[in-house]
Biopython code that builds the backbone (N, CA, C, O; Angstrom):
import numpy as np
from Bio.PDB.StructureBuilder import StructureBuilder

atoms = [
    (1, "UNK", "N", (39.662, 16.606, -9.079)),
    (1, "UNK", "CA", (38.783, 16.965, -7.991)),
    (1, "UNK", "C", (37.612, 15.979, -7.942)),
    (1, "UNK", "O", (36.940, 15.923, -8.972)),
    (2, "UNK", "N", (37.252, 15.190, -6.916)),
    (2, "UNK", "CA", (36.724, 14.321, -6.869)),
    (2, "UNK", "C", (35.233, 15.299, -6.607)),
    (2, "UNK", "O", (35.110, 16.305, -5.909)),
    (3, "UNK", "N", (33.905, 14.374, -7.684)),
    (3, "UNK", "CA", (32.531, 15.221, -7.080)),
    (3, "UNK", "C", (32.012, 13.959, -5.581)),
    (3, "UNK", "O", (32.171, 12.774, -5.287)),
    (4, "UNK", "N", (31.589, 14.747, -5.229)),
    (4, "UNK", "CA", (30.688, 13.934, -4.033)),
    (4, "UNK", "C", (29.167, 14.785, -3.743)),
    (4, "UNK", "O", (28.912, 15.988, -3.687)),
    (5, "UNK", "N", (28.373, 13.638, -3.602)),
    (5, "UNK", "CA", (27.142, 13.040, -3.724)),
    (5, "UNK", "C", (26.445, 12.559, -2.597)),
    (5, "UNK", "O", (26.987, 11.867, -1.735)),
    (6, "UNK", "N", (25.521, 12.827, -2.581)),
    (6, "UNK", "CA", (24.662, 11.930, -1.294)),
    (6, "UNK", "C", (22.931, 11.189, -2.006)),
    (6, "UNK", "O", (21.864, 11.614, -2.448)),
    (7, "UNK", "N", (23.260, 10.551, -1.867)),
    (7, "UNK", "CA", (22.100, 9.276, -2.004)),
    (7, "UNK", "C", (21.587, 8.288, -1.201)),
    (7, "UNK", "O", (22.199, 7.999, -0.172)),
    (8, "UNK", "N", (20.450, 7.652, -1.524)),
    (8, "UNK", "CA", (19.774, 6.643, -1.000)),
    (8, "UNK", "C", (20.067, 5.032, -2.097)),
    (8, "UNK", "O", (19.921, 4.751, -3.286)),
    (9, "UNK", "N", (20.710, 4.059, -0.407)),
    (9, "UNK", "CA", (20.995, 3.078, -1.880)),
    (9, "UNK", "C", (20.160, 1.840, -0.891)),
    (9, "UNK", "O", (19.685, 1.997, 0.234)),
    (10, "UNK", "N", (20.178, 0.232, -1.982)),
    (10, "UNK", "CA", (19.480, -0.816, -1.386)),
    (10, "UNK", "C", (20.743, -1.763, -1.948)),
    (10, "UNK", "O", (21.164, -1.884, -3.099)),
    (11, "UNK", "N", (21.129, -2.307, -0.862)),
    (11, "UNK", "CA", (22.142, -3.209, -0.893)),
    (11, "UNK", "C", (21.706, -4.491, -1.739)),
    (11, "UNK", "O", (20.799, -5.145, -1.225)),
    (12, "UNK", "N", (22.169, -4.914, -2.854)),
    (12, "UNK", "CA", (21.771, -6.213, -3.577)),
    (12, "UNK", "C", (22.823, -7.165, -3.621)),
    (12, "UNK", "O", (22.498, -8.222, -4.161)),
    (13, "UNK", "N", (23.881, -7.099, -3.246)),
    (13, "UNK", "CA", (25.087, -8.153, -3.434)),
    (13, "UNK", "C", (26.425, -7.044, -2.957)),
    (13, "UNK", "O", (26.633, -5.858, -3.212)),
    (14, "UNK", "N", (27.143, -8.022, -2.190)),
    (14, "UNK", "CA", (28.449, -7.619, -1.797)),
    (14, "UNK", "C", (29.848, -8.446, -2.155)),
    (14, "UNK", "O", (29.721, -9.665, -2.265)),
    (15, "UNK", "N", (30.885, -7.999, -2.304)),
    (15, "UNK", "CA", (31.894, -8.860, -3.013)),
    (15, "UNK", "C", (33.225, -8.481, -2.115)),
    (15, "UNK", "O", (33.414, -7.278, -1.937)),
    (16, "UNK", "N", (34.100, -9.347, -1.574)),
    (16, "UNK", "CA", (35.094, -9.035, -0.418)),
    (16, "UNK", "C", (35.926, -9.132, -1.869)),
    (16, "UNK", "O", (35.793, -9.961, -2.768)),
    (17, "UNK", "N", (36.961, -7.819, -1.759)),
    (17, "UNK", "CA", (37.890, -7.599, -1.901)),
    (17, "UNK", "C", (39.304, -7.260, -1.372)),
    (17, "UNK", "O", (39.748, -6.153, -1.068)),
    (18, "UNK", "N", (40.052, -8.756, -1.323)),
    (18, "UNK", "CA", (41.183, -8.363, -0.341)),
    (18, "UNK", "C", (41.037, -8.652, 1.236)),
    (18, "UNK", "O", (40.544, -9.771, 1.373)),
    (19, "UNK", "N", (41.257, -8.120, 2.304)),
    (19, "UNK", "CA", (41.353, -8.446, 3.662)),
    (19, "UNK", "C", (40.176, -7.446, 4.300)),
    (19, "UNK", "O", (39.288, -7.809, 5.071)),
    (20, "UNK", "N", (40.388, -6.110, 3.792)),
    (20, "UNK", "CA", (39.987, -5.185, 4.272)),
    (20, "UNK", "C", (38.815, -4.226, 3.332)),
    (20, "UNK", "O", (38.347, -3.235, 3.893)),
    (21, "UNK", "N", (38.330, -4.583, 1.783)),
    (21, "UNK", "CA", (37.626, -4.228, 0.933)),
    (21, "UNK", "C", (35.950, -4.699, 0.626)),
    (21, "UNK", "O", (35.542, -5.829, 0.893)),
    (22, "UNK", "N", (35.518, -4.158, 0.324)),
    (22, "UNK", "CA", (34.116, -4.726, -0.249)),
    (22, "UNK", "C", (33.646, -3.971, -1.591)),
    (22, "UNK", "O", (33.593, -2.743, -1.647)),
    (23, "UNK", "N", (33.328, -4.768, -2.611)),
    (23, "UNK", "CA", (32.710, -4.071, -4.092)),
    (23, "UNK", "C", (31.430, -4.350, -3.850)),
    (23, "UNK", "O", (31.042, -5.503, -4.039)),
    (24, "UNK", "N", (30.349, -3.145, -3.290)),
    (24, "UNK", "CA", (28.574, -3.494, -3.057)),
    (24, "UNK", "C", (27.897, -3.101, -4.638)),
    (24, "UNK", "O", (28.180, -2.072, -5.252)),
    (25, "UNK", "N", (27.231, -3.853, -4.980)),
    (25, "UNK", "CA", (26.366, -3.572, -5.924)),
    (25, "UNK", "C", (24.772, -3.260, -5.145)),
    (25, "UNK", "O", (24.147, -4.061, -4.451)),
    (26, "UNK", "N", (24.325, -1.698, -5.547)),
    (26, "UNK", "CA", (23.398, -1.443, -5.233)),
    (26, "UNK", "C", (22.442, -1.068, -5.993)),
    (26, "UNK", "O", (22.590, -0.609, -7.126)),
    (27, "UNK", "N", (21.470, -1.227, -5.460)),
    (27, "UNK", "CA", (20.477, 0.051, -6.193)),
    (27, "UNK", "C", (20.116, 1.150, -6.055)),
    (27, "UNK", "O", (19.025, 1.208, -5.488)),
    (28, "UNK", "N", (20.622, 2.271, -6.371)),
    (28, "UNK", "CA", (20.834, 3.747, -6.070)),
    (28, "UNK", "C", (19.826, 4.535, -6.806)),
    (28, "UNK", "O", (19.624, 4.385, -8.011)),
    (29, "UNK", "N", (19.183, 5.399, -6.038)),
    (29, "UNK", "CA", (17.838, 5.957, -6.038)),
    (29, "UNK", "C", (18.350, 6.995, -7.493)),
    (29, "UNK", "O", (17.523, 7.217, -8.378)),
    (30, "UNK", "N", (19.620, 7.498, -7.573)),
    (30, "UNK", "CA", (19.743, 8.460, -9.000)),
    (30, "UNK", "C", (20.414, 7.479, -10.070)),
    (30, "UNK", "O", (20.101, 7.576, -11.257)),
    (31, "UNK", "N", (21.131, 6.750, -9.728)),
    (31, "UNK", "CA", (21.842, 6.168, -11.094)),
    (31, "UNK", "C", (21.734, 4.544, -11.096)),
    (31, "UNK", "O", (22.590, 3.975, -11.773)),
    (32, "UNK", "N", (20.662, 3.629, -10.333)),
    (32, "UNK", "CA", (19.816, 2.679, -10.650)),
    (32, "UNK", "C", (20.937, 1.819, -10.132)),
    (32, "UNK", "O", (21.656, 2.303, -9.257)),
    (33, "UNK", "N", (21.228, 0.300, -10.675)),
    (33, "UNK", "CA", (21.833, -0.510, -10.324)),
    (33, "UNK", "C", (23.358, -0.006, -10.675)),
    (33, "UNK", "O", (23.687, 0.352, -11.806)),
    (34, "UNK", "N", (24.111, -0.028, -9.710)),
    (34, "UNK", "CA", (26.257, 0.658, -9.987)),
    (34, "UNK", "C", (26.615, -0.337, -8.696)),
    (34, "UNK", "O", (25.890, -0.792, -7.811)),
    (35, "UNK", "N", (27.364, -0.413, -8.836)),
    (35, "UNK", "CA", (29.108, -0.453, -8.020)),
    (35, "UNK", "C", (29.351, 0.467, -6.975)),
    (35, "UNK", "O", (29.530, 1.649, -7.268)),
    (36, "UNK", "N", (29.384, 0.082, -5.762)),
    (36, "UNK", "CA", (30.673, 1.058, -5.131)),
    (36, "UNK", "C", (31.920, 0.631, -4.494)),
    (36, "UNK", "O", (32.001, -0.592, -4.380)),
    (37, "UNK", "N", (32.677, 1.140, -4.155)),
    (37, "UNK", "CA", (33.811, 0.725, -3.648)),
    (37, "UNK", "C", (33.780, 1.027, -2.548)),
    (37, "UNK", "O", (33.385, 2.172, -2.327)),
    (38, "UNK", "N", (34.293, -0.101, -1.005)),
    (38, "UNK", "CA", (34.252, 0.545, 0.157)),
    (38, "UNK", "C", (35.447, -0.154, 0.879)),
    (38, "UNK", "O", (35.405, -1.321, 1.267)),
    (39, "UNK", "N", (36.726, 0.843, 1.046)),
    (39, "UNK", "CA", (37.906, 0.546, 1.854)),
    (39, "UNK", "C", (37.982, 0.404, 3.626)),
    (39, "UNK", "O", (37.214, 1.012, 4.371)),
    (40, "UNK", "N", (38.778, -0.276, 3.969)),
    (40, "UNK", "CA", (39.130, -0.286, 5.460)),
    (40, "UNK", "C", (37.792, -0.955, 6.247)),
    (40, "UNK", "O", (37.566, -0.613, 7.408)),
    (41, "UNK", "N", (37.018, -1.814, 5.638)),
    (41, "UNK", "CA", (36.336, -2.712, 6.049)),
    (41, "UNK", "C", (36.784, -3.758, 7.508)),
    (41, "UNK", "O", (37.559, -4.627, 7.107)),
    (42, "UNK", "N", (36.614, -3.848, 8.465)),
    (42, "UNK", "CA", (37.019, -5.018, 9.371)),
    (42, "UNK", "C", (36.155, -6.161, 9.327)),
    (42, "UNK", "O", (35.261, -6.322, 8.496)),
    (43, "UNK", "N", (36.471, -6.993, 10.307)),
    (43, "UNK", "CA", (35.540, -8.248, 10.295)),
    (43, "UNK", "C", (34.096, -7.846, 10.693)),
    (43, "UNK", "O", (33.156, -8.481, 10.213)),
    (44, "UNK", "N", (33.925, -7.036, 11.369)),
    (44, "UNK", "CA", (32.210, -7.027, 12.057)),
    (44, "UNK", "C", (31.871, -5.790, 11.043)),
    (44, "UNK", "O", (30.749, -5.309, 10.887)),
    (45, "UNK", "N", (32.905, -5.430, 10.475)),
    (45, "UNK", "CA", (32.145, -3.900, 9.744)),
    (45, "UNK", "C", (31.178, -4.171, 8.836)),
    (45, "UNK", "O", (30.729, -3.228, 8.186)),
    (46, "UNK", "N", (30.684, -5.479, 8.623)),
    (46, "UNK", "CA", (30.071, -5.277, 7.347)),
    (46, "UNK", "C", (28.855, -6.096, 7.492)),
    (46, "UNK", "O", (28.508, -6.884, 6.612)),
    (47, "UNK", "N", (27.853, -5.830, 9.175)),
    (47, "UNK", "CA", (26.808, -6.252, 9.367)),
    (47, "UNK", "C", (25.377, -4.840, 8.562)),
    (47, "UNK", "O", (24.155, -4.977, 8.498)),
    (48, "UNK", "N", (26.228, -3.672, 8.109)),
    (48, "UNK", "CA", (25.106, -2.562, 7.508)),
    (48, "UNK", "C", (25.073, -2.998, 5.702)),
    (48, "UNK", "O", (24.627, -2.316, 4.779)),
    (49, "UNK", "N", (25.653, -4.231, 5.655)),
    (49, "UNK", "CA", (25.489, -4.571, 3.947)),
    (49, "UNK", "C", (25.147, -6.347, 4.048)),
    (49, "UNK", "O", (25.871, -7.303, 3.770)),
    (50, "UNK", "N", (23.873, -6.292, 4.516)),
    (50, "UNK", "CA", (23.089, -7.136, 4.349)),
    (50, "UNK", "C", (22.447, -7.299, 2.873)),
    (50, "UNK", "O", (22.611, -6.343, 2.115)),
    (51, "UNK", "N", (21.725, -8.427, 2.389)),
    (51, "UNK", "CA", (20.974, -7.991, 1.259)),
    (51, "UNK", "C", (19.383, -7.266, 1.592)),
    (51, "UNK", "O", (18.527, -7.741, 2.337)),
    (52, "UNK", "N", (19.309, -6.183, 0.919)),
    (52, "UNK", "CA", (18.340, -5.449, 0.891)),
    (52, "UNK", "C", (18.232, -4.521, 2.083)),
    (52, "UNK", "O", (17.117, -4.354, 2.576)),
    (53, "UNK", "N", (19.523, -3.761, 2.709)),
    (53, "UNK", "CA", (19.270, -2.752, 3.798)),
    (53, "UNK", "C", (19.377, -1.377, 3.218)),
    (53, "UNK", "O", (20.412, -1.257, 2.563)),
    (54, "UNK", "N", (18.822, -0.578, 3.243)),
    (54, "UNK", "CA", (18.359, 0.911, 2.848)),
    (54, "UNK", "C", (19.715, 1.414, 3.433)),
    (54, "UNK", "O", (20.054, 0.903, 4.501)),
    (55, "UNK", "N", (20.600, 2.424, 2.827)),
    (55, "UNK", "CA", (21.617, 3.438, 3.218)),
    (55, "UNK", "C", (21.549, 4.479, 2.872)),
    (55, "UNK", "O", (21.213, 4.748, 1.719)),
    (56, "UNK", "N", (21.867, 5.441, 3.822)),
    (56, "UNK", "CA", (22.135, 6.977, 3.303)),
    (56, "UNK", "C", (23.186, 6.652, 3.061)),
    (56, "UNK", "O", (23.786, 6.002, 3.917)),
    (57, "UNK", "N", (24.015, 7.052, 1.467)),
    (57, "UNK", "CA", (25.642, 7.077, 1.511)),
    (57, "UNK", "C", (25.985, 8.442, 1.029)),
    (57, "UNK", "O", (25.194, 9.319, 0.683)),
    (58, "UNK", "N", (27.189, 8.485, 1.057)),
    (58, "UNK", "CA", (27.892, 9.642, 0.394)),
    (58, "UNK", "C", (28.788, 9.107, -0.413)),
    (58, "UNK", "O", (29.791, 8.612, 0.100)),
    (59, "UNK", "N", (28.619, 9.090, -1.880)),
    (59, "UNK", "CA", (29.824, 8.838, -2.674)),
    (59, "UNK", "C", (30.427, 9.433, -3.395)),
    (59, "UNK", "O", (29.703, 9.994, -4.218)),
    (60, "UNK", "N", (31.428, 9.612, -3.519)),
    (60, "UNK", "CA", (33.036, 9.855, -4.045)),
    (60, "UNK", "C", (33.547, 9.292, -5.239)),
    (60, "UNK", "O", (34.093, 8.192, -5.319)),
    (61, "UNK", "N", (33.313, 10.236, -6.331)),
    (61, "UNK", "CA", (33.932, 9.737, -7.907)),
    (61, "UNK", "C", (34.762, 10.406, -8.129)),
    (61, "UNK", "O", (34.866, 11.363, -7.363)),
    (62, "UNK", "N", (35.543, 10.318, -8.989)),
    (62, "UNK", "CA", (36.621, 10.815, -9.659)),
    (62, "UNK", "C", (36.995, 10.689, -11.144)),
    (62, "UNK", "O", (38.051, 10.058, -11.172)),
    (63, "UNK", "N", (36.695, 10.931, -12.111)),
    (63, "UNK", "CA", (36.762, 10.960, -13.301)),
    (63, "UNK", "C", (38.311, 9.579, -14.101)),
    (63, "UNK", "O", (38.371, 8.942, -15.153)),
    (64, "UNK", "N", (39.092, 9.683, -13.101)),
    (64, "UNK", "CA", (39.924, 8.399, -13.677)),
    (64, "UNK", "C", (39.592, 7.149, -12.562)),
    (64, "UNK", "O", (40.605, 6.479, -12.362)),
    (65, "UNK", "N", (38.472, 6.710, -11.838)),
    (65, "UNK", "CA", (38.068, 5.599, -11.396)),
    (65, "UNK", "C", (37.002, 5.288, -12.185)),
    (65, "UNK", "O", (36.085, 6.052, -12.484)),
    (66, "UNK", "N", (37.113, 4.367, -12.455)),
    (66, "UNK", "CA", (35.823, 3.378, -12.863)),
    (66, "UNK", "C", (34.531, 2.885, -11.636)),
    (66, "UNK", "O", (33.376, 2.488, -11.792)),
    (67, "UNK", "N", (35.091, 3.050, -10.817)),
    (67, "UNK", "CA", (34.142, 2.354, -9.691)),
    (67, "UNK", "C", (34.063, 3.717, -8.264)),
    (67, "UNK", "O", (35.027, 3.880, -7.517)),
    (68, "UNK", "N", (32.848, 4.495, -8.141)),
    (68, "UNK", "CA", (32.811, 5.558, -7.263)),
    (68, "UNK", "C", (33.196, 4.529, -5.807)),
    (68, "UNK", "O", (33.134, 3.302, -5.736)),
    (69, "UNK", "N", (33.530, 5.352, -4.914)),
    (69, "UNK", "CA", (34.488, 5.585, -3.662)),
    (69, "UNK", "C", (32.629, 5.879, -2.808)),
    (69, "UNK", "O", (31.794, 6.755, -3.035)),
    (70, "UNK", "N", (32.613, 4.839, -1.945)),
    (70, "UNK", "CA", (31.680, 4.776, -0.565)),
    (70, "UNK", "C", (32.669, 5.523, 0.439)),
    (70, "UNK", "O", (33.709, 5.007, 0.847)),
    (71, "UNK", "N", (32.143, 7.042, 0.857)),
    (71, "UNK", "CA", (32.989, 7.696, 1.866)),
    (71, "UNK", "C", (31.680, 7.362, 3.244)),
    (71, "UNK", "O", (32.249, 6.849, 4.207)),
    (72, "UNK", "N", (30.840, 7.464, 3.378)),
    (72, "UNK", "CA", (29.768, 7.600, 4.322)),
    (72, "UNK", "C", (28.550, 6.933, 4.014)),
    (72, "UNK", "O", (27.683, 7.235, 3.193)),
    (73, "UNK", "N", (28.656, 5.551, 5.159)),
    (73, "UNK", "CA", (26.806, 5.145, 5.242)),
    (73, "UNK", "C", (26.141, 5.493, 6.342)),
    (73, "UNK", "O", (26.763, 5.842, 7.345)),
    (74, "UNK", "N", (24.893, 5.452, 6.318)),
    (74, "UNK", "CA", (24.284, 5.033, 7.348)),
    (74, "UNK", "C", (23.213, 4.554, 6.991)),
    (74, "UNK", "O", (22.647, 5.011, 5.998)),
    (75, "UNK", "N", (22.432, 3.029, 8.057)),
    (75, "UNK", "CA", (21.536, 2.126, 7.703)),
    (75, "UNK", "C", (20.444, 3.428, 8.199)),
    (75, "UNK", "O", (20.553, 4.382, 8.969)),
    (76, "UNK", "N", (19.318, 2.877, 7.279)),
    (76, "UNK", "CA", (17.842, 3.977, 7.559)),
    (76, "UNK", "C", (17.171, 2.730, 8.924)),
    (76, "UNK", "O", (17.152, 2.944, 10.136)),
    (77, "UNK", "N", (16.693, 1.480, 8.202)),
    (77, "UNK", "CA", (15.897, 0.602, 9.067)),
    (77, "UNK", "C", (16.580, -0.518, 9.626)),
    (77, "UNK", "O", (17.346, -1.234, 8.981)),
    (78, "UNK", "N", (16.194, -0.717, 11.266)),
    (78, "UNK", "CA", (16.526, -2.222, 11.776)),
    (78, "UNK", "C", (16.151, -2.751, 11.348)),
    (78, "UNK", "O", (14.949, -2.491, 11.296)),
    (79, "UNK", "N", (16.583, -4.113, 10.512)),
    (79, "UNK", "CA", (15.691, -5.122, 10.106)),
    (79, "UNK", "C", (16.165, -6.667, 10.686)),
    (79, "UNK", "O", (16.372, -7.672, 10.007)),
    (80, "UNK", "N", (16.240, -6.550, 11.798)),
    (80, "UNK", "CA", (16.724, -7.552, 13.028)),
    (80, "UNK", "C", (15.161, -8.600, 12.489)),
    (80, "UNK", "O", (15.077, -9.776, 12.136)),
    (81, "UNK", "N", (14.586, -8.003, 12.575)),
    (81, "UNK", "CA", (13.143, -9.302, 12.375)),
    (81, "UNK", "C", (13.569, -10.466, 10.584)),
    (81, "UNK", "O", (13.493, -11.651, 10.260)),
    (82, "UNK", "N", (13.962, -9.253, 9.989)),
    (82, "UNK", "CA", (14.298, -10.401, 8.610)),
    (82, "UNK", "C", (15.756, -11.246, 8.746)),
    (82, "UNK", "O", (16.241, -12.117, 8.024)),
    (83, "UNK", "N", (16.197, -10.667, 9.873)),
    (83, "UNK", "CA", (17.992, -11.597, 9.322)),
    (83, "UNK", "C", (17.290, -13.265, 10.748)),
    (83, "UNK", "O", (17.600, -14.455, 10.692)),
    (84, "UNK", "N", (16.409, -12.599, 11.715)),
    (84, "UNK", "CA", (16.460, -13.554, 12.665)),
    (84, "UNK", "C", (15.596, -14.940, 11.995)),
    (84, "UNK", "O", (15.910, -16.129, 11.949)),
    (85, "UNK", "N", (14.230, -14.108, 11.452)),
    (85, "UNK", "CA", (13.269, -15.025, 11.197)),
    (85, "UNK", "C", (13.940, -15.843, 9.415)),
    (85, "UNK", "O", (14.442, -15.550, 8.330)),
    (86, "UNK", "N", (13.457, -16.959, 10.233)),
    (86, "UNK", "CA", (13.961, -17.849, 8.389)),
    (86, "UNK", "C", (13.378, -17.979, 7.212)),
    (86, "UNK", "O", (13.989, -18.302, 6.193)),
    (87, "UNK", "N", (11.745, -17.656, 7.289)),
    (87, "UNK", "CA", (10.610, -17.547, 6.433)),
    (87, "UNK", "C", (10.704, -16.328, 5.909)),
    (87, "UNK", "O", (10.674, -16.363, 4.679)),
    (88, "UNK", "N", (10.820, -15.128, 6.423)),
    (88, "UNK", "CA", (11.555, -13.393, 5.824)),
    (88, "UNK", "C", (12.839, -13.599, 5.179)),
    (88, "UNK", "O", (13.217, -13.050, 4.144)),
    (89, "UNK", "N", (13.456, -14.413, 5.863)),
    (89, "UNK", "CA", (15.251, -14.166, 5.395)),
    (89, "UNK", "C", (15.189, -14.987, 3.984)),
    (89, "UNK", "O", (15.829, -14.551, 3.027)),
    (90, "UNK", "N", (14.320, -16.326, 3.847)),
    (90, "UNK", "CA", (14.279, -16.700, 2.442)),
    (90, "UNK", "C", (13.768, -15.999, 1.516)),
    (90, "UNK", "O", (14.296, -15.958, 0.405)),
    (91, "UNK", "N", (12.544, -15.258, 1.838)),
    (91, "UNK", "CA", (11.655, -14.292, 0.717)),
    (91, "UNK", "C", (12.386, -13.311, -0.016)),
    (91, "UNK", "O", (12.392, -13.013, -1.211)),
    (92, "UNK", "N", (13.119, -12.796, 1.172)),
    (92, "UNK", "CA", (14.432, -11.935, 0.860)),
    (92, "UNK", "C", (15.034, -11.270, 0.581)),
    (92, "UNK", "O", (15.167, -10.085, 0.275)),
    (93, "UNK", "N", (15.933, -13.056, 0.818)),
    (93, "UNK", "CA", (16.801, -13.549, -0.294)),
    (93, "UNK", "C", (16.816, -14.216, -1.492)),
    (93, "UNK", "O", (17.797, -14.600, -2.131)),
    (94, "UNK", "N", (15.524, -14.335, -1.772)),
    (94, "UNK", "CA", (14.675, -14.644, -3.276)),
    (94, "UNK", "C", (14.708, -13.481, -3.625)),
    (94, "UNK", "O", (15.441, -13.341, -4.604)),
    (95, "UNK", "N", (14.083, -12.232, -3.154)),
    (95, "UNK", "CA", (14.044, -10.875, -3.713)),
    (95, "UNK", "C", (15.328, -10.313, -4.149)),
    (95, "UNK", "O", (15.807, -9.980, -5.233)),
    (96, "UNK", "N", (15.610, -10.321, -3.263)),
    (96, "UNK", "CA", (17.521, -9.686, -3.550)),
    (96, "UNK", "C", (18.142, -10.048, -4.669)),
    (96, "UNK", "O", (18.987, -9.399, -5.286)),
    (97, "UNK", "N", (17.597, -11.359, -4.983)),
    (97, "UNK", "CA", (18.337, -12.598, -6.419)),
    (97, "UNK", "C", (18.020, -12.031, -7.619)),
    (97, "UNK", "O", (18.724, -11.748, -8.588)),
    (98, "UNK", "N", (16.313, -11.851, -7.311)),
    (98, "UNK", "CA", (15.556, -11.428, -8.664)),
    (98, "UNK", "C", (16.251, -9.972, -9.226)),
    (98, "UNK", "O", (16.731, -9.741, -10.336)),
    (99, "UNK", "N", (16.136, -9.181, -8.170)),
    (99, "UNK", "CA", (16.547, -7.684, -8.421)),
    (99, "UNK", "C", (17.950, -7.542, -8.649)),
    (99, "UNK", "O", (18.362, -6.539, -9.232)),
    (100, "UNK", "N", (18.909, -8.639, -8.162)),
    (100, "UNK", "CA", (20.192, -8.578, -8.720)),
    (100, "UNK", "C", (20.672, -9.059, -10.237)),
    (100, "UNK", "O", (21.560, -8.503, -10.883)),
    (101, "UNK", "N", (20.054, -9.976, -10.580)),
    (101, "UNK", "CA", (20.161, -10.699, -11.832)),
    (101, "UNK", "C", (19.677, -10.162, -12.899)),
    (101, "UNK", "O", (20.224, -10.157, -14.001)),
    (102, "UNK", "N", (18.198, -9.493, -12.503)),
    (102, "UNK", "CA", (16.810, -8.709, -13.631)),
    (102, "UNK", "C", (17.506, -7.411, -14.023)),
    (102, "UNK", "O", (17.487, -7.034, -15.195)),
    (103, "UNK", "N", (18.331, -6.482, -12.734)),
    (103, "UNK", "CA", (18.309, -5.348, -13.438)),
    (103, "UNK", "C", (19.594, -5.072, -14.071)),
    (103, "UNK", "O", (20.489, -5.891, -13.861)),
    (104, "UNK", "N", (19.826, -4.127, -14.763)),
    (104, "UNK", "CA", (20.672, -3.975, -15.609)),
    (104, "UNK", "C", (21.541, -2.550, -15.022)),
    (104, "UNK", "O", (20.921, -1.633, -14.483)),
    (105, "UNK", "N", (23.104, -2.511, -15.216)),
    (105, "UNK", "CA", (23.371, -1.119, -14.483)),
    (105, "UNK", "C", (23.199, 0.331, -15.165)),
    (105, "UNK", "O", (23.197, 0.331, -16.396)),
    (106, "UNK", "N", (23.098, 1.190, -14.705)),
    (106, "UNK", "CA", (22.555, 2.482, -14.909)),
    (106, "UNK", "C", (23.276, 3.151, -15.855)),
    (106, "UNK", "O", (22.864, 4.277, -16.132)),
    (107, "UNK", "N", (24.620, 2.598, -16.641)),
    (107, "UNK", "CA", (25.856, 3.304, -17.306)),
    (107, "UNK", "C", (25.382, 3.255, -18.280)),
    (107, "UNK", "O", (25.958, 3.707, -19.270)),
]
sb = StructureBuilder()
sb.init_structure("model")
sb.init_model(0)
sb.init_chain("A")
sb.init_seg("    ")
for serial, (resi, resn, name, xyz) in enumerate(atoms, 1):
    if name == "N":
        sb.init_residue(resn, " ", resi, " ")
    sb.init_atom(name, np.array(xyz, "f"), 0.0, 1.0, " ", f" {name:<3s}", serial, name[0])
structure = sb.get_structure()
């Protein structure tokens, strides 16, 4: 029986798996820097996993996965001003680096 969860996460790095997959490493407001897994991805689906966009998700574990199951996002803020402007989009993406590399995962 799979538990499911609802949280607040901050996108720090995304990893294409396959045609249709993505492995996001976030930072999740209860269990700190993890993994999720997110299936049936298309080509435009994956403008809400920018680095550093706020999500409501709902995730989906299961005791024989290693990596919890992304069933439900949704982005909290537009942040059309940081992906357009190039002076925000570097700061970042300096930030995003630091916080991906510095922290350690929550397991």
């Amino acid at each position: 029986m799979p538990l499911v969860e609802k949280s607040r996460a901050v996108v720090l790095h995304t990893t294409r798996q396959g045609d249709r997959a993505l492995v996001l490493t976030v930072l999740d407001e209860k269990s700190g820097r993890c993994g999720y897994f997110l299936r049936r991805v298309g080509k435009g689906g994956t403008s809400a996993f920018h680095n550093l966009n706020v999500l409501d998700v709902v995730i989906s574990s299961t005791p024989s996965s290693s990596l919890p199951t992304l069933r439900e996002y949704t982005p909290l803020f537009s942040l059309d001003s940081l992906r357009s402007s190039l002076s925000k989009s570097s700061v970042a993406l300096f930030i995003c680096e630091v916080l991906y590399r510095g922290l350690r995962s929550g397991d």
